[in-house]
N, C-alpha and C positions, 0 to 999 in steps of 0.2 A: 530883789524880790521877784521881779517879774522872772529872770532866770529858774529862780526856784519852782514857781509855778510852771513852766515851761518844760523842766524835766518833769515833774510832775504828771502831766497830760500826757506827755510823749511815752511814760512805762507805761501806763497805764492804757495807751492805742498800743501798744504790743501783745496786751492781752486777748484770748477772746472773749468777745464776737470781732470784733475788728483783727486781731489777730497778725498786723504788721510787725512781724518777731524781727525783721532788721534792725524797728527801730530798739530795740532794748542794745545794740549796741553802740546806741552813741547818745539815747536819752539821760545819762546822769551826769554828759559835759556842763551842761548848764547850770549845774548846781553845783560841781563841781570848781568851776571857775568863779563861779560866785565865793564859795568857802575861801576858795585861796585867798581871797582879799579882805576877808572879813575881820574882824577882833572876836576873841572868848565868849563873850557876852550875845552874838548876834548868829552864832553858830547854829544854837539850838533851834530858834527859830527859823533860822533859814530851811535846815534840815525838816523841821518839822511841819512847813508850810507845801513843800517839794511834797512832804508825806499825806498831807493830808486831802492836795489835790488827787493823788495818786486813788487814793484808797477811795473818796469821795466819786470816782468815775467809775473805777475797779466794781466798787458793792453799789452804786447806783441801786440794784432790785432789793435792797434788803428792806426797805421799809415797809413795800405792799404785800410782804409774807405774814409778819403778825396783825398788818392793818385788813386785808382780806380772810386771814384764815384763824388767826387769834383773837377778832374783834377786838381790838385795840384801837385808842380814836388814831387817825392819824396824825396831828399834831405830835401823839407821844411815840408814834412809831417814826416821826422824825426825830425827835430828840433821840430818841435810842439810837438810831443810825450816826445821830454827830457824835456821841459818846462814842460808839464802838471807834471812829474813824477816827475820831481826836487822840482815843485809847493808840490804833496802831500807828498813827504820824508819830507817837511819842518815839517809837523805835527810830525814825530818819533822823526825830530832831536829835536824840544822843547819838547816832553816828556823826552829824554837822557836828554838835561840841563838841565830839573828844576829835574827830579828825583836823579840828582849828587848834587844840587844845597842843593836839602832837606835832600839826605845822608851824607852830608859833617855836618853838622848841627845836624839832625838826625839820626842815624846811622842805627838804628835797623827800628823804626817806617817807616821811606823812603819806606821802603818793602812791608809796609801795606798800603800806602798812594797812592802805583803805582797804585793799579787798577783803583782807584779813578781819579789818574790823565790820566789813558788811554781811558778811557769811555768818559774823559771832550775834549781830544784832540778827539776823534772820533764822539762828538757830535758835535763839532767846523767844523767839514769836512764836516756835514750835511747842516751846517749854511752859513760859510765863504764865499764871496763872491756869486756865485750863489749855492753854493755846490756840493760836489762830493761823497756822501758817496759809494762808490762802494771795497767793498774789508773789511767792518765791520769785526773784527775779529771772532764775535759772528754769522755771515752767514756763516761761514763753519761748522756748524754745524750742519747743514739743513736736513740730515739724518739721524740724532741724534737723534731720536724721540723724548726720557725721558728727555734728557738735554733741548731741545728745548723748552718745555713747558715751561719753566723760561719765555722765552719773552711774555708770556699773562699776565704775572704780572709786569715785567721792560724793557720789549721792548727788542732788540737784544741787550740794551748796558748791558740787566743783564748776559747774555749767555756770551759776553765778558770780563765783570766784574768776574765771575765765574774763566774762563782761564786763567787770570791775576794773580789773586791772586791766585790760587794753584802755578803758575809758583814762581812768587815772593819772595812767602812762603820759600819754595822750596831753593832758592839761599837763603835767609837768613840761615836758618838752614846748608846750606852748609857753608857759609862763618862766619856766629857767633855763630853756634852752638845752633841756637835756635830750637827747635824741635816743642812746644806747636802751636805756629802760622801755620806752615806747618797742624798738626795733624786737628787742629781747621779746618782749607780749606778743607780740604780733605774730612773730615765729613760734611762739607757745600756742598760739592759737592758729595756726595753721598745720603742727602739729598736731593737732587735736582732733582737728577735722581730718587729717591724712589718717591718723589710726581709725578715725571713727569711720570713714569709707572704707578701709582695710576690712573693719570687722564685719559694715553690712555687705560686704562681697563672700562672705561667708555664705550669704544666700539669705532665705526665709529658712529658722528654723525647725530644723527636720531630727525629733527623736529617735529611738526604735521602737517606739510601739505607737500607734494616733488614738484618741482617742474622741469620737464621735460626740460635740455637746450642741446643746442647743438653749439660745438664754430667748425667754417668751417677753414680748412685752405687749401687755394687755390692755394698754394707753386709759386704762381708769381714773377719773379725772381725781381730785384732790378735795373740789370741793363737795364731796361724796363722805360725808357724816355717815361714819356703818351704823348706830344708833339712832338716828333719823330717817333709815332709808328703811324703806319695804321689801320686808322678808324677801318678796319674790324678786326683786332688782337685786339682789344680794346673789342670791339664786343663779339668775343670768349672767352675772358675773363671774360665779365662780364655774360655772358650764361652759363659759368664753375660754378660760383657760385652762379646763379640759381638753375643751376642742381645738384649741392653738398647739397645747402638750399631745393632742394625737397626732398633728401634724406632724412634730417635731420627732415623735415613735416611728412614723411612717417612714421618714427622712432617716431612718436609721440610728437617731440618737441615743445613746447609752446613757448621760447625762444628762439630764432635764433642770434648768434652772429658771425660778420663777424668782420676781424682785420684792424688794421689801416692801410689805404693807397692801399689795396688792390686793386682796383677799382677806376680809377676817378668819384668823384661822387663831386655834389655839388648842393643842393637844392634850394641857392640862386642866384644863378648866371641865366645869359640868354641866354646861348650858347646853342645851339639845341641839340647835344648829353646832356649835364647834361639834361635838360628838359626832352629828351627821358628815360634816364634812369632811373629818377625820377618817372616819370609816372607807369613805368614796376612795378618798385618795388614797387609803392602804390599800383598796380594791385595784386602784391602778394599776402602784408600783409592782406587789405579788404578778398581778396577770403579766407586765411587761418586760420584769424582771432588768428593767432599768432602775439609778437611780434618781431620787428627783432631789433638790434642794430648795426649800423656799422660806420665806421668811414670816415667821410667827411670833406675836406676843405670849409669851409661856409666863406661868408660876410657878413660885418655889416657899416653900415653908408652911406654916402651921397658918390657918385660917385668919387667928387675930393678931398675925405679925410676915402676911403676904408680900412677898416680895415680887416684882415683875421686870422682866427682862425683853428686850429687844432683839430675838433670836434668827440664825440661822441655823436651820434643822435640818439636816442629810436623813432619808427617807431611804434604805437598803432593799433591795428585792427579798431579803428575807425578813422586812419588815422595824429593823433592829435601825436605831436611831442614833446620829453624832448630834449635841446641840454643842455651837457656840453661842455667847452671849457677847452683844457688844460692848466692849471693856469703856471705849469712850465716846463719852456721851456728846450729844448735842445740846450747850448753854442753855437754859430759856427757853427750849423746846424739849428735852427728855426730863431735864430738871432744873434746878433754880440752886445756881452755885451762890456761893456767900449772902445765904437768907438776911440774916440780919442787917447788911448791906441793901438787898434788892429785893424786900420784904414787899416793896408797891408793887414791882411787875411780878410775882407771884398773885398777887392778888387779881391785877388788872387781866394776866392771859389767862386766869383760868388754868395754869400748865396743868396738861399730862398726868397728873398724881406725883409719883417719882418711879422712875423708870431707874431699876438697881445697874451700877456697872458691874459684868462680869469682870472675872481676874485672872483667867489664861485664855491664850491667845492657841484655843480647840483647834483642831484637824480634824477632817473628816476624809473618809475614805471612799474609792471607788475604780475597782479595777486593779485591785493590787497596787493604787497608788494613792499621796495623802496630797488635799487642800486644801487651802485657807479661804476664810470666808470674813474681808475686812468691811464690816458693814458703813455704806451708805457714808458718809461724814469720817469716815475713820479713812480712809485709802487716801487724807491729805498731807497724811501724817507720817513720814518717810520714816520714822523710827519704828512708829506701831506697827506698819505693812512688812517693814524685814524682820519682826521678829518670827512671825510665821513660817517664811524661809526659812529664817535659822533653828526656828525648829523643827522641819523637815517638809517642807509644803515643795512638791513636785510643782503645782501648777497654782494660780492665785485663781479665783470667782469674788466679786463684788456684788452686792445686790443695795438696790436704791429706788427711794422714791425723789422725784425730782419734778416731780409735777408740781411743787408749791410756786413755783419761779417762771412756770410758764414756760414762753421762748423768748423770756429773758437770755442774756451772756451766761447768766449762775450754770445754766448744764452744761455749754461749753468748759467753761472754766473750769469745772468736775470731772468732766471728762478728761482736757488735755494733763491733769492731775494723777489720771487711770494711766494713764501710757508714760511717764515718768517715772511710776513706783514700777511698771513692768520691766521697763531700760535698766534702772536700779538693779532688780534682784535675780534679772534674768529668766523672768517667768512669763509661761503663756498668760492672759489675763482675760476673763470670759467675765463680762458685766451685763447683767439685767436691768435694766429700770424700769421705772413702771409706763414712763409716757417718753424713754426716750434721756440721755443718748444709750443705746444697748451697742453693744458688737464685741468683737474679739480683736487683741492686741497680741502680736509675738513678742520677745523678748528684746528684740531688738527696736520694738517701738513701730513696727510699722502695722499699721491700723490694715487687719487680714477684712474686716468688713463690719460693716457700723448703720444702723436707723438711723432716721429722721423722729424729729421731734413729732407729739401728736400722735401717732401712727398706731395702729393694732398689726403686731405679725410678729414672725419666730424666725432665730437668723439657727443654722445649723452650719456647722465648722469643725474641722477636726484640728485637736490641739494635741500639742506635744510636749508631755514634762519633761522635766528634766531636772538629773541629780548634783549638778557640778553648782557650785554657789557663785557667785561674781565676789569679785572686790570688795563690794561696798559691802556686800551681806554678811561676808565675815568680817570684816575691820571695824564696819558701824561709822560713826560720827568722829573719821580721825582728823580729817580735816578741819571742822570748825571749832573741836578741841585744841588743836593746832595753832588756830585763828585766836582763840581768849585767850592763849599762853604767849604768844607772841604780842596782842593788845596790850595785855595786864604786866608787861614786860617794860614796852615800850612806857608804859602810862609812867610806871616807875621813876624809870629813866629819865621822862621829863618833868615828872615833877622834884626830882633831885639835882637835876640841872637849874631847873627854876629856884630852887632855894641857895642855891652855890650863887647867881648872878643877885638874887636878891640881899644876902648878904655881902656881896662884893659891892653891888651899885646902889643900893637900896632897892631895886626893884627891877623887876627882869625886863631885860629888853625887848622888845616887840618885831619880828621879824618879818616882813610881810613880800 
């Protein structure tokens, strides 16, 4: 147990704010060696204890989010937190049983078979009910530069697939003396990193055309109720990011991107302030003949069956508007999944009304070129962020409020998430926040220039689309479809060997 705890702490100091990503290459020895010597029965929890440390240090900030800003007591914003984290340790603990499950059976191969079943349990965490992939093993490697390029070819599960299996190796060669498997990893991941320096010697990338943006961040704090507040503080705020957005005119920017929620805005509504500040800002765009992108609460439908959506709205110098809606939502803060189930904390936060998901994943335009605007919570989601690519997004924008967290790890951790989906799909990637982390990412993952948390100012940068798709954007998830066919393979396998020795001895032998 203590082992398991042990790997536990150590993924989880790979993360940011601490951010030691060596250690993600040696932290799941310990749990690791622990499994090897375990029985079926002791698997799960070993696995699941490793997990729950993990997750428990990882989301550390989640509880003063709805205990601060949901009025929630905090007691129950404890208990929610153990729920969510007992929720994702359940993922470590079915990797420990089935990986005991296949070394009991397997003895030697189980080793080789782990990585495959880690990438299947971590793609499972993207899918699984509304999904949570936050804490990818393969995301702390985000300054990794030459390792990182793996994910434009298998997405972050190859970056994690990589870590697993050296680890794995690694314990086998300790425990059976295998040496070959370990040596094989090693050179797999030394290649890895030899291609991934090949490609950042390519340089920073350089399109043919640049294109001037600039992402505002207006550092508005969170616990700024726009229903509580005075008209005229309303006011100030949205003249701050006038005046931040003329800078950013000044600075020559074509594209003006402002983050989500910063400003109440709402284009379809008929309340005289949104009207007024609507008008302002078409006054902008017209005179600047930029475009601007920000993010707005919009409606849609008939009065007594309103629907509200969580929008990114492209603002054209001829006035003419792209809206995306955010397809996926935020649990418990945009809405309240399985009512029936968690009928109390709808009741207790107060949520949001319900915030509709949209259902295509919009482009918008500017410059004769299109892009994707993955809002806030969604950019963790390496499936949802390539679909944009693959439908034709020259360059990515993200826009976010992240000011609930503070300067908590939570904006690191969003952030190093921002530069992973960009390595992935080969895209510039230009993020706004409202208090912080803002900047721009090239394709390659190297961070072109970035905020501090807290701060009011406007970063201007020129990015560069681009038409060519990576690996990953075209093939998708072949990898850890790969990983459940080989799992669900093996699983087979040992349980028809287990029933051949159980019918031969009465009962299967235990191999340890």
């Amino acid at each position: 147990m203590p082992a398991a705890i042990l790997s536990g702490i150590l993924t989880a100091l790979a993360f940011p704010k601490t951010g030691i990503s060596l250690l993600a290459w040696v932290s799941l020895i310990p749990l690791l060696l622990a499994l090897s010597g375990k029985g079926r029965r002791s698997g799960f929890l070993t696995g699941g204890l490793a997990g729950l440390f993990f997750y428990g240090i990882l989301l550390y900030w989640v509880p003063d989010v709805p205990a601060h800003y949901g009025g929630m007591p905090y007691w129950l914003c404890i208990l929610v937190y153990l729920a969510l984290i007992l929720f994702l340790a359940l993922f470590w603990g079915l990797f420990g049983h089935f990986f005991v499950f296949l070394r009991l059976s397997f003895p030697a191969a189980a080793f080789l078979i782990a990585p495959f079943l880690w990438i299947t349990m971590e793609f499972f965490l993207t899918r699984f009910l509304t999904g949570f992939p936050w804490g990818l093993l393969g995301t702390s490697q985000y300054r990794n530069l030459p390792l990182i390029q793996t994910a434009s070819l298998a997405g972050v599960y190859g970056v994690s697939f990589l870590l697993v299996l050296l680890q794995s190796t690694f314990v086998l060669a300790l425990r059976r003396k295998r040496m070959s498997p370990f040596f094989a990893a090693f050179a797999l991941l030394v290649l890895a990193h030899s291609w991934g320096g090949h490609e950042l010697k390519k340089g920073s990338f350089r399109g043919p055309r640049g294109i001037k943006t600039a992402v505002v961040q207006g550092n508005v704090s969170s616990d700024i109720y726009w229903q509580f507040t005075a008209p005229e503080e309303v006011r100030r705020i949205f003249e701050d990011h006038l005046d931040l957005t003329g800078q950013a005119l000044d600075a020559g920017a074509g594209l003006v991107i402002w983050p989500e929620f910063t400003v109440p805005l709402c284009f379809s509504c008929e309340e005289p302030l949104y009207k007024e500040f609507g008008a302002e800002i078409d006054r902008l765009v017209a005179s600047s003949r930029a475009t601007l992108l920000i993010g707005t609460n919009e409606v849609t439908g008939p009065r007594e069956a309103r629907e509200y959506h969580n929008t990114a709205m492209a603002i054209q110098p001829d006035l003419s508007r792209s809206l995306y809606f955010k397809m996926h939502l935020v649990p418990f803060g945009e809405y309240t999944p399985y009512k029936k189930v968690f009928f109390f904390i709808e009741r207790l936060t107060h949520a949001i009304g319900e915030i509709t998901p949209g259902k295509d994943a919009v482009l918008h335009e500017h410059a004769g070129f299109r892009f994707g605007s993955p809002i806030c919570y969604e950019v963790i989601f390496p499936g949802l962020v390539r679909k944009f690519v693959r439908g034709g997004a020259d360059f990515l924008v993200t826009i976010t409020n992240d000011g609930w967290y503070g300067k908590s790890s939570a904006p690191y951790q969003h952030w190093a998430q921002a530069v992973v989906r960009a390595v992935e799909n080969r895209r510039y990637l230009a993020r706004a926040a409202t208090t912080g982390i803002s900047g721009f990412i090239d394709p390659y993952g190297h961070i072109v220039s970035s905020t501090g948390l807290m701060t009011r100012t406007v970063l201007t940068e020129t990015i560069y689309p681009a038409a060519r798709q990576s690996l990953y954007t075209r093939a998708g998830d072949v990898l850890p479809a790969a990983g459940l066919t080989l799992f669900l393979l093996s699983l087979i396998l040992a349980m028809v060997k287990k029933a051949k020795e159980r019918k031969k001895h009465g009962r299967p032998r235990q191999i340890n």
